[in-house]
ZADO-1210 file (C-alpha; in nm, 4 decimals, padded with zeros to 6 digits):
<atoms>
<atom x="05.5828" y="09.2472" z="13.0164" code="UNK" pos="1"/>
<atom x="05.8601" y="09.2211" z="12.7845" code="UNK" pos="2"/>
<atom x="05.8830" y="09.5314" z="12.5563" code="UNK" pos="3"/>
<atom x="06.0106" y="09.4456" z="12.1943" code="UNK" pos="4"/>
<atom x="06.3072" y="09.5353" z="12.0285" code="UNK" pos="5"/>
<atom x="06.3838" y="09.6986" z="11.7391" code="UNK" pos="6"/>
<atom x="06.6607" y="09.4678" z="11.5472" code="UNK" pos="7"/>
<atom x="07.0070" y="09.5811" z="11.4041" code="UNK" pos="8"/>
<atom x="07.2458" y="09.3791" z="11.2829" code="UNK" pos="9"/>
<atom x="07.6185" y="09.4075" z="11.2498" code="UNK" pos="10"/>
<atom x="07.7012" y="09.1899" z="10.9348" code="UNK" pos="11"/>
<atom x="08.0819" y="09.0494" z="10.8224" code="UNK" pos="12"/>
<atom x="08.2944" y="08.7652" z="10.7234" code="UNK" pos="13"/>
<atom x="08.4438" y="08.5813" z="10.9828" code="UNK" pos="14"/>
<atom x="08.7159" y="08.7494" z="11.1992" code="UNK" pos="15"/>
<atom x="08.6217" y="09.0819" z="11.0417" code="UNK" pos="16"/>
<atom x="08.6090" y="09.2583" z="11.3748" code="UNK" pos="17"/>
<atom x="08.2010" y="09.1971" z="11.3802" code="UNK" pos="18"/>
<atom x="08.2166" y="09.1276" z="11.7770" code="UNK" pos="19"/>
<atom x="08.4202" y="09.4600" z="11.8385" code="UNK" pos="20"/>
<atom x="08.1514" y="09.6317" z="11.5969" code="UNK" pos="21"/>
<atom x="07.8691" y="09.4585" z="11.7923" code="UNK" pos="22"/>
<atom x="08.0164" y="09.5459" z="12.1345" code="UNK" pos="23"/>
<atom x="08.0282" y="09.9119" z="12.0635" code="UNK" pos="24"/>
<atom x="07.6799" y="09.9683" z="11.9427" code="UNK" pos="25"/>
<atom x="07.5530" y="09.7661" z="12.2111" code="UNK" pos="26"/>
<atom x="07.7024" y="10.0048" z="12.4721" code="UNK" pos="27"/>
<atom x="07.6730" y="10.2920" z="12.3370" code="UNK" pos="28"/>
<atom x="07.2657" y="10.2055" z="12.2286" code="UNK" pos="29"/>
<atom x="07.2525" y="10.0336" z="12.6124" code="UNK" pos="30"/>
<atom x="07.1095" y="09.7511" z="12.4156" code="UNK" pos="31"/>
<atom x="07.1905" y="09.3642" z="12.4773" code="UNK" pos="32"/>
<atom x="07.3067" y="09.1496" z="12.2409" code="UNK" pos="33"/>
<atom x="07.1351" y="08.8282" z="12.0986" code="UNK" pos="34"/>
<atom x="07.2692" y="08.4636" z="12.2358" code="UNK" pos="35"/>
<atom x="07.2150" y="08.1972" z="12.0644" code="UNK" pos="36"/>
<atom x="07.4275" y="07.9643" z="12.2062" code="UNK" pos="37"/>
<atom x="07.4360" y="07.9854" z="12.5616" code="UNK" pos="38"/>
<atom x="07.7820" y="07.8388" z="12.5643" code="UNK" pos="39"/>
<atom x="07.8528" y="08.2133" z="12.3940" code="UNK" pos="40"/>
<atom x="08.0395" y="08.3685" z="12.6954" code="UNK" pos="41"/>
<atom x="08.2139" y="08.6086" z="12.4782" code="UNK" pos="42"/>
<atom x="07.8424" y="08.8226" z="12.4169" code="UNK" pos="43"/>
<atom x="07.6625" y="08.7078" z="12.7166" code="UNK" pos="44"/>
<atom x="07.8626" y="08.9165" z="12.9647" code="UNK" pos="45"/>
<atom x="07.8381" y="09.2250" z="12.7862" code="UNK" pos="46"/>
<atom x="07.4286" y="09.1999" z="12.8570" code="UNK" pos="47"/>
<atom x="07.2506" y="09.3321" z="13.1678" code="UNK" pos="48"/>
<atom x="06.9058" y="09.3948" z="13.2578" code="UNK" pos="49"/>
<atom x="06.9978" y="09.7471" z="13.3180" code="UNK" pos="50"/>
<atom x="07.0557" y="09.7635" z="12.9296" code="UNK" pos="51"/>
<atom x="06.6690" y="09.9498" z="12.8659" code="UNK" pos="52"/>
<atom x="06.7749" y="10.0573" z="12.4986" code="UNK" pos="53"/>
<atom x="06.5275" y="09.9940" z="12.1963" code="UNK" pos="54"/>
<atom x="06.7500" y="09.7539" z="12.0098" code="UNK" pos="55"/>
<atom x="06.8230" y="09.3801" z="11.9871" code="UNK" pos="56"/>
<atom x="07.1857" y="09.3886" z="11.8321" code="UNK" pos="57"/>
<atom x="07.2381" y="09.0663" z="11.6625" code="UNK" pos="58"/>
<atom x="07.6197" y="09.0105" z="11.5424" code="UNK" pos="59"/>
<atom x="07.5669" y="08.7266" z="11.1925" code="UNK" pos="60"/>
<atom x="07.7919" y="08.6075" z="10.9373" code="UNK" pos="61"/>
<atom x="07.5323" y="08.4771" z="10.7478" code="UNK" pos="62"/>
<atom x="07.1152" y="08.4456" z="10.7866" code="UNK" pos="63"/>
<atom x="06.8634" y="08.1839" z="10.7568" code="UNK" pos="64"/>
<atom x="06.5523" y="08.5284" z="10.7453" code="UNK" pos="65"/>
<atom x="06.6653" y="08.7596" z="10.4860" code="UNK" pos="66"/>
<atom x="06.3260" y="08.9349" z="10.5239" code="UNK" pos="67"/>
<atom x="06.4117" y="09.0086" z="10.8587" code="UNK" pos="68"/>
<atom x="06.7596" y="09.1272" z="10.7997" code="UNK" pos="69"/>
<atom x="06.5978" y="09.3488" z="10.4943" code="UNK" pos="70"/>
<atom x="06.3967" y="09.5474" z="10.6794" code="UNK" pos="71"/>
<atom x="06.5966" y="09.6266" z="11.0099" code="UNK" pos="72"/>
<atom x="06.8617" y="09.8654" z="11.0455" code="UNK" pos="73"/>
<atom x="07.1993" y="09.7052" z="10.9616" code="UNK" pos="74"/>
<atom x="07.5932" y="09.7805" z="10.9296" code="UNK" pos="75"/>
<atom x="07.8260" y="09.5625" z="10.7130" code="UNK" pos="76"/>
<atom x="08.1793" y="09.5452" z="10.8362" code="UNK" pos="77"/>
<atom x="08.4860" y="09.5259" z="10.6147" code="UNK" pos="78"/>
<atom x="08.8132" y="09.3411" z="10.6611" code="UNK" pos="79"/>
<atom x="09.1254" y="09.3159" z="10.4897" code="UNK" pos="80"/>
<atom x="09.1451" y="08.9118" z="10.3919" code="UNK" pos="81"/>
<atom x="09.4682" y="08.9019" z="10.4474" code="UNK" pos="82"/>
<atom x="09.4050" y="08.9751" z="10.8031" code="UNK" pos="83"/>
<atom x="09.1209" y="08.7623" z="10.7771" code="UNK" pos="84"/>
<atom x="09.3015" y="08.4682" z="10.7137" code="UNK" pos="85"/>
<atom x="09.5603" y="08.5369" z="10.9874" code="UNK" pos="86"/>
<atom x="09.2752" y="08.5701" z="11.2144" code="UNK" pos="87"/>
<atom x="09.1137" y="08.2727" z="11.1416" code="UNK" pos="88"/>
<atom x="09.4271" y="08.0421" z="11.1719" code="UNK" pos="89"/>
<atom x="09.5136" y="08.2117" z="11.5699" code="UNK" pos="90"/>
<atom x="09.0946" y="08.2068" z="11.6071" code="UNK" pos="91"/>
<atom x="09.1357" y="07.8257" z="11.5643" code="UNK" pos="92"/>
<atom x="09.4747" y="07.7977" z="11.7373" code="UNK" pos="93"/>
<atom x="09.4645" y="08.0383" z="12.0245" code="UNK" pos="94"/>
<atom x="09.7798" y="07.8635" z="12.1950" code="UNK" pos="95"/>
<atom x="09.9911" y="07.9796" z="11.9231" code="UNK" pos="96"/>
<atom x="10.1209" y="08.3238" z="11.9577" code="UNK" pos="97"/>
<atom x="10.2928" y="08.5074" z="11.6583" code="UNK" pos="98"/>
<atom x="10.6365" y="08.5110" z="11.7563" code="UNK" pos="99"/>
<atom x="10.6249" y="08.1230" z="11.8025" code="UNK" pos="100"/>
<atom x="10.5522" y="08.1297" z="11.4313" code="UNK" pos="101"/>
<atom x="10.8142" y="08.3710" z="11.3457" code="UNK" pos="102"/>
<atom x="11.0594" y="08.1521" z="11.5749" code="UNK" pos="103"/>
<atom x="10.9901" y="07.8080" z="11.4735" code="UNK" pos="104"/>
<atom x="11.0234" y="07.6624" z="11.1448" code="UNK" pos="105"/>
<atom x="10.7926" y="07.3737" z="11.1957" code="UNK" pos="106"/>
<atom x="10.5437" y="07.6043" z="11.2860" code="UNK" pos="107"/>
<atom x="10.5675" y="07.7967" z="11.0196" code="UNK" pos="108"/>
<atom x="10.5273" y="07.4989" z="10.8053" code="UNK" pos="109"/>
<atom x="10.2041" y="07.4318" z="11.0065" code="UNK" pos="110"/>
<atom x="10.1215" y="07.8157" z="10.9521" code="UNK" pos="111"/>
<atom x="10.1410" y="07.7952" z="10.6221" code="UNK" pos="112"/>
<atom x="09.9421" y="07.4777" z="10.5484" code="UNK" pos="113"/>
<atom x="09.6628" y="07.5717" z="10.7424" code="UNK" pos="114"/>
<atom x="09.6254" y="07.9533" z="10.5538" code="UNK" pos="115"/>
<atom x="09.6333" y="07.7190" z="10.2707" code="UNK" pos="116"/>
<atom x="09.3486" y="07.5375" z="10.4447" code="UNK" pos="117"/>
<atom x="09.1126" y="07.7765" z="10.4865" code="UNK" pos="118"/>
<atom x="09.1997" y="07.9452" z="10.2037" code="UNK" pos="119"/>
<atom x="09.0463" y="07.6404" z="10.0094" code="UNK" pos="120"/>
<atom x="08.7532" y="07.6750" z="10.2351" code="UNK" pos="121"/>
<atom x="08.6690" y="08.0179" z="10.1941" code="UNK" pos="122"/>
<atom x="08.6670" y="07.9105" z="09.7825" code="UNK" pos="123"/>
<atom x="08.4340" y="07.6367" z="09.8854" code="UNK" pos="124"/>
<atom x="08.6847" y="07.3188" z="09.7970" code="UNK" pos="125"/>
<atom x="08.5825" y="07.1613" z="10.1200" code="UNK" pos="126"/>
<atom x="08.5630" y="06.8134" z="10.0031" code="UNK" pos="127"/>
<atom x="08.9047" y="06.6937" z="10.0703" code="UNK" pos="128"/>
<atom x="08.9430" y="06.8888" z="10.4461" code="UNK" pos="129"/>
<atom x="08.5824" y="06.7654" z="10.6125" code="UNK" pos="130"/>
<atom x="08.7862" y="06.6632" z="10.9077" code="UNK" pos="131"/>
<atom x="09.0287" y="06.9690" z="10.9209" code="UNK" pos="132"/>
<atom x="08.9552" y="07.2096" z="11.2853" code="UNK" pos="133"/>
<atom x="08.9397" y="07.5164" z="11.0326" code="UNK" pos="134"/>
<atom x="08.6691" y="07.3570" z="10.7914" code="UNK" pos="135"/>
<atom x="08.5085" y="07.3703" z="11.1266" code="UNK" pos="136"/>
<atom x="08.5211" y="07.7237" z="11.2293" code="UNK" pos="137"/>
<atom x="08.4215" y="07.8553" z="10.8996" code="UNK" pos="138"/>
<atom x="08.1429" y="07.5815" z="10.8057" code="UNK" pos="139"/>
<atom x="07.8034" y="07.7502" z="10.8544" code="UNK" pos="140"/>
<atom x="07.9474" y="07.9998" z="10.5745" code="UNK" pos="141"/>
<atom x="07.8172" y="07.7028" z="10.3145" code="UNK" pos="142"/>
<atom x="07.5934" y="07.4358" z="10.4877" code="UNK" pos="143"/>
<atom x="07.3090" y="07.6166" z="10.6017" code="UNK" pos="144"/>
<atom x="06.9298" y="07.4945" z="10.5436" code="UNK" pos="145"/>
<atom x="06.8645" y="07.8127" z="10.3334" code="UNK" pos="146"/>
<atom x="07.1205" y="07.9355" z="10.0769" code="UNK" pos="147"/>
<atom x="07.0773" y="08.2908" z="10.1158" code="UNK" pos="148"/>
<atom x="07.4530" y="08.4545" z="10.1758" code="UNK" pos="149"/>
<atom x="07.7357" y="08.3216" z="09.9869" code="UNK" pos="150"/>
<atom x="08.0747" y="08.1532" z="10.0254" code="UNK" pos="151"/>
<atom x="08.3931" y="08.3496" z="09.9858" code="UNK" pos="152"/>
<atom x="08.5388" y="08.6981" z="10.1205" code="UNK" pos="153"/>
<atom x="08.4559" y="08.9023" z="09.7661" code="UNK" pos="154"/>
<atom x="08.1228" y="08.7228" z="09.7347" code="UNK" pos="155"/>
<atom x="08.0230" y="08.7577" z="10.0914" code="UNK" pos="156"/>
<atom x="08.1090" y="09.1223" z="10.0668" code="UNK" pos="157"/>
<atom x="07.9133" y="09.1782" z="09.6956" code="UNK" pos="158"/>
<atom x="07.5810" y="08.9960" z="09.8610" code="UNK" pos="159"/>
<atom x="07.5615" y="09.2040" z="10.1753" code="UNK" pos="160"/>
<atom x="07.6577" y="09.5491" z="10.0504" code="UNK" pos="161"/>
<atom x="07.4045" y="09.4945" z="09.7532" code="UNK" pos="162"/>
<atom x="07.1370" y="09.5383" z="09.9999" code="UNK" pos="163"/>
<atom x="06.9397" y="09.8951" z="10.0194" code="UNK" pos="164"/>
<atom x="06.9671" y="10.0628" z="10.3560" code="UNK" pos="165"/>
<atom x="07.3092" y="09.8758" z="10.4942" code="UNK" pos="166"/>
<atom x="07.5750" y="10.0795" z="10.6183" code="UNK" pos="167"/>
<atom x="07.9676" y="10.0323" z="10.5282" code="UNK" pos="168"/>
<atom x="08.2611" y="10.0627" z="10.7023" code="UNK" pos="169"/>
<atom x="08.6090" y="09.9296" z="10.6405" code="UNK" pos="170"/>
<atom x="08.7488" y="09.7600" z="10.9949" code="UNK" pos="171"/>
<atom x="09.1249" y="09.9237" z="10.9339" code="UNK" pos="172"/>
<atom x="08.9170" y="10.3299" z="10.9298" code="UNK" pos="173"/>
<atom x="08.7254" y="10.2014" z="11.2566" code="UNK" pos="174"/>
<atom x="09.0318" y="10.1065" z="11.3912" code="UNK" pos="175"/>
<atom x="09.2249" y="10.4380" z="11.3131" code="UNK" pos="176"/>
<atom x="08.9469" y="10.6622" z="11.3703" code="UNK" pos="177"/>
<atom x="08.7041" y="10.5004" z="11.6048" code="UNK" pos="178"/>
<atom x="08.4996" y="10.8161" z="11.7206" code="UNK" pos="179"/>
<atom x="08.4667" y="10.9506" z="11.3848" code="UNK" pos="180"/>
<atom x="08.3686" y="10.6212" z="11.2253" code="UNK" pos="181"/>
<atom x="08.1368" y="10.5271" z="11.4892" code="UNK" pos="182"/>
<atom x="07.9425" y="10.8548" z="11.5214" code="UNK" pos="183"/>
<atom x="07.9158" y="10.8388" z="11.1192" code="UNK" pos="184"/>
<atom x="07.7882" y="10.5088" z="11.1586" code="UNK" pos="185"/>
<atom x="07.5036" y="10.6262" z="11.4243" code="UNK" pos="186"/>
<atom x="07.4365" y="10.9082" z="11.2352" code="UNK" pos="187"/>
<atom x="07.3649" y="10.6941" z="10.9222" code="UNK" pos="188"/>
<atom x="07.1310" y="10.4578" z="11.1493" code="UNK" pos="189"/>
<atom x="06.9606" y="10.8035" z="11.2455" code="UNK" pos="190"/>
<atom x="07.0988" y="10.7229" z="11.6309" code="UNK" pos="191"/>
<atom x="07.1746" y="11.0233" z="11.8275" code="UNK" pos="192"/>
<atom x="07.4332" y="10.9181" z="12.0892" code="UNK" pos="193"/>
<atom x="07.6410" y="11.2319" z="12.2738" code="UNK" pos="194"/>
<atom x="07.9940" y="11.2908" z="12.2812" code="UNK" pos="195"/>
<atom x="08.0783" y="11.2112" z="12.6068" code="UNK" pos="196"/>
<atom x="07.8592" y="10.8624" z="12.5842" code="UNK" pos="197"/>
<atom x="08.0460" y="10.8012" z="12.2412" code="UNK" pos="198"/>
<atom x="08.3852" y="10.8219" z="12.4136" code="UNK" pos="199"/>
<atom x="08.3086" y="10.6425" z="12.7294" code="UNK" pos="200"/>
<atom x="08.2078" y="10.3322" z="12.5133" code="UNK" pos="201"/>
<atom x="08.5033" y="10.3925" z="12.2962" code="UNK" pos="202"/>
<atom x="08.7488" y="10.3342" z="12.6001" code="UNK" pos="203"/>
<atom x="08.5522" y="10.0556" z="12.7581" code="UNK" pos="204"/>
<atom x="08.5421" y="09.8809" z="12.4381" code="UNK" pos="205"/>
<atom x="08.9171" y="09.9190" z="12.3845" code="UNK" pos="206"/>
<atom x="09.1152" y="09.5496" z="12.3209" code="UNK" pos="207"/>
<atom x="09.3106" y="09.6332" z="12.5862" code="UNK" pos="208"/>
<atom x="09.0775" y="09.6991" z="12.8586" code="UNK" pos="209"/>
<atom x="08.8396" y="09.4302" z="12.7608" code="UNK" pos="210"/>
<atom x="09.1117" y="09.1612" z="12.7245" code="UNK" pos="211"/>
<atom x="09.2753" y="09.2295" z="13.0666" code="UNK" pos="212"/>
<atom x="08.9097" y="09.2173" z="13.2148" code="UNK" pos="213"/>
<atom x="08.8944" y="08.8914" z="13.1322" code="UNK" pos="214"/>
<atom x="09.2269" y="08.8369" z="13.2135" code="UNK" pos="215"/>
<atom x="09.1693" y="08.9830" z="13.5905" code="UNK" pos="216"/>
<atom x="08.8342" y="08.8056" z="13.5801" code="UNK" pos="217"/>
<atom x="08.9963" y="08.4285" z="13.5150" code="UNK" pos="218"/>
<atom x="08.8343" y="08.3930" z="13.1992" code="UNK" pos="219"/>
<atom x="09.1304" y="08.2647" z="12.9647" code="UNK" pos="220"/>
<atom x="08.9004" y="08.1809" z="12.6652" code="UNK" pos="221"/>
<atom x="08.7783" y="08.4559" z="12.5995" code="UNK" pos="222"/>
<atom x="09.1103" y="08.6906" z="12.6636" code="UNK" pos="223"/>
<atom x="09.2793" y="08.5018" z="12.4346" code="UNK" pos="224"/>
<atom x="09.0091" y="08.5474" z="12.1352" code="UNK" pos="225"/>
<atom x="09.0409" y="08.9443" z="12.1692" code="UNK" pos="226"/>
<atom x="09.3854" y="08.8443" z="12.0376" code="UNK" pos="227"/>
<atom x="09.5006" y="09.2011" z="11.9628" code="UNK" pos="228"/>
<atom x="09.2954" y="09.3893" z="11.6587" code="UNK" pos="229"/>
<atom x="09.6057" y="09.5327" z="11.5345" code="UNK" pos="230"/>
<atom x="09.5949" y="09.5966" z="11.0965" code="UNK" pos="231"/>
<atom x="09.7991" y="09.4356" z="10.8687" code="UNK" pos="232"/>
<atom x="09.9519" y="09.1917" z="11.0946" code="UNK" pos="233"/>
<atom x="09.9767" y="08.9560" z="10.7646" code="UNK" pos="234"/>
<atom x="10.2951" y="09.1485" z="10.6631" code="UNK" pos="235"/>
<atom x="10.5031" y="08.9420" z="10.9049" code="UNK" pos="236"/>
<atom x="10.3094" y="08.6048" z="10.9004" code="UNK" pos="237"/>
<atom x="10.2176" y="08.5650" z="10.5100" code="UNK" pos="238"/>
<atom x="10.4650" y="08.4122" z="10.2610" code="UNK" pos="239"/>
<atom x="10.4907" y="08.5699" z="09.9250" code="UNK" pos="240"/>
<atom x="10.2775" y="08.3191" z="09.7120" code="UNK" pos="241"/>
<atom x="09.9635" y="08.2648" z="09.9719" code="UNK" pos="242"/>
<atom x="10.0069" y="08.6621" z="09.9588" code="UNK" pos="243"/>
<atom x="09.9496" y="08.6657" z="09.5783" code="UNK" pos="244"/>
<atom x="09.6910" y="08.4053" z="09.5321" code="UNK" pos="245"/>
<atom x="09.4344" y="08.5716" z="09.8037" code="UNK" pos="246"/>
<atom x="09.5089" y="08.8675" z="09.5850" code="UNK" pos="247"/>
<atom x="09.4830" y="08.7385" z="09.2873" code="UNK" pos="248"/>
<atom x="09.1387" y="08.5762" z="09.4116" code="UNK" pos="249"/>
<atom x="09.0453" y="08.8961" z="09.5677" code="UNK" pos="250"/>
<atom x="09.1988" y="09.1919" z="09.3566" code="UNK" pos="251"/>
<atom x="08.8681" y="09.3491" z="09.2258" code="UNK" pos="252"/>
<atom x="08.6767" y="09.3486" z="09.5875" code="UNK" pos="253"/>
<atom x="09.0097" y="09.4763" z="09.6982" code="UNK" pos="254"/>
<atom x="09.0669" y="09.7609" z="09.4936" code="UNK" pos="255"/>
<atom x="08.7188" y="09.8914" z="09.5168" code="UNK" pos="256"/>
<atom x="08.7531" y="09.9416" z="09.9251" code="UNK" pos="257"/>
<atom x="09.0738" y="10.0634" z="09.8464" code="UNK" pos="258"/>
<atom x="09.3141" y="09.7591" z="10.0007" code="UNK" pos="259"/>
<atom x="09.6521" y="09.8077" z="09.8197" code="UNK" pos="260"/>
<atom x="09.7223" y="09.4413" z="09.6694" code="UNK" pos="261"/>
<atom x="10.0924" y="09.3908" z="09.5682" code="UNK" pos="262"/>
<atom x="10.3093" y="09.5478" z="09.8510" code="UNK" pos="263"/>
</atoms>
């Protein structure tokens, strides 16, 4: 007899390190994580039948049961969109490292056009780009049955963290100060975890380690999604005016979880 699971979810935008988030709670809480998809490699190996814990971690972008998601436990993860958008484009084109960018002018051109590209996505002018690969990696954000999230980074943001009872954390803090961050996060969910279980799943959860697992283990796909979770990569990639209008778009959500906007 199955027992059931308590839910928590870890909530973001798109490429806003939700899968890292998701990863480390599952571990730590030895809970497995929900597959919808069973084409979904990338959470299906992290789950075991050894994992006994109470929770069912779900990792969403977006819900079709806001009831549900209203009364479980839940953590809202927060990315810079500049990174977002740099994401998405190597999420879509995971041949295409950064130096062949930096290196190539025609790819920057490419680069360039398709930030634009989902850029007019994530503002919802999706109209003229049905066809384009990223209208495809970021369409669920609009079209689904039940319109209860919302379209772009600021709004997406303002709609989640609205909700009593969700916990915050920027990605960039997680990523400088993972054991700190994470225990705060536990602690806010009233999980007790201990040290030594909080740094285990710290270092098995590491980009590194993960990625060349998948490396060693063949599996190519996945590797190359874990593409590196470094911050601020967009200095090197972004030109000046894409730079300006995402924070020009974005300025207010920006400033209020403290992203500096005109550097």
């Amino acid at each position: 007899m199955n027992e059931k699971k308590e839910d928590l979810y870890i909530i973001g935008f798109p490429k806003s390190g939700n899968t890292w988030l998701a990863r480390l709670i599952a571990e730590v809480t030895n809970s497995n994580i929900t597959v919808i998809n069973e084409k979904d490699t990338l959470h299906k190996v992290e789950n075991s039948d050894d994992r006994d814990g109470i929770y069912q971690i779900h990792k969403i972008h977006y819900t079709q049961d806001i009831a549900r998601v209203i009364k479980a436990k839940k953590v809202y993860i927060i990315r810079d969109p500049r990174d977002t958008f740099v994401s998405g484009f190597f999420n879509n084109y995971r041949s295409i490292k950064e130096k062949n960018i930096l290196n190539n002018k025609f790819l920057r051109i490419f680069f360039d056009y398709e930030i634009k590209g989902i850029n007019k996505i994530w503002q919802g002018d999706v109209i003229s780009r049905l066809k384009r690969y990223s209208y495809l990696f970021l369409k669920t954000i609009f079209f689904s049955p039940k319109r209860n999230h919302v379209g772009n980074w600021s709004e997406h943001i303002k709609y989640w963290t609205d909700l009593d009872n969700i916990v915050v954390v920027r990605y960039e803090d997680l990523l400088e100060n993972t054991e700190e961050k994470l225990s705060d996060i536990l602690n806010q969910l009233d999980i007790n975890i201990s040290k030594e279980k909080l740094k285990k799943t710290i270092e098995n959860q590491s980009f590194e380690k993960k990625k060349k697992k998948f490396i060693d283990n063949g599996d190519i796909e996945n590797a190359t999604f874990m593409r590196s979770g470094k911050k601020e990569s967009w200095r090197n990639l972004l030109n000046k005016n894409i730079q300006n209008h995402i924070e020009d778009t974005h300025k207010d959500m920006m400033k209020q979880y403290k992203y500096k906007i005109g550097i």
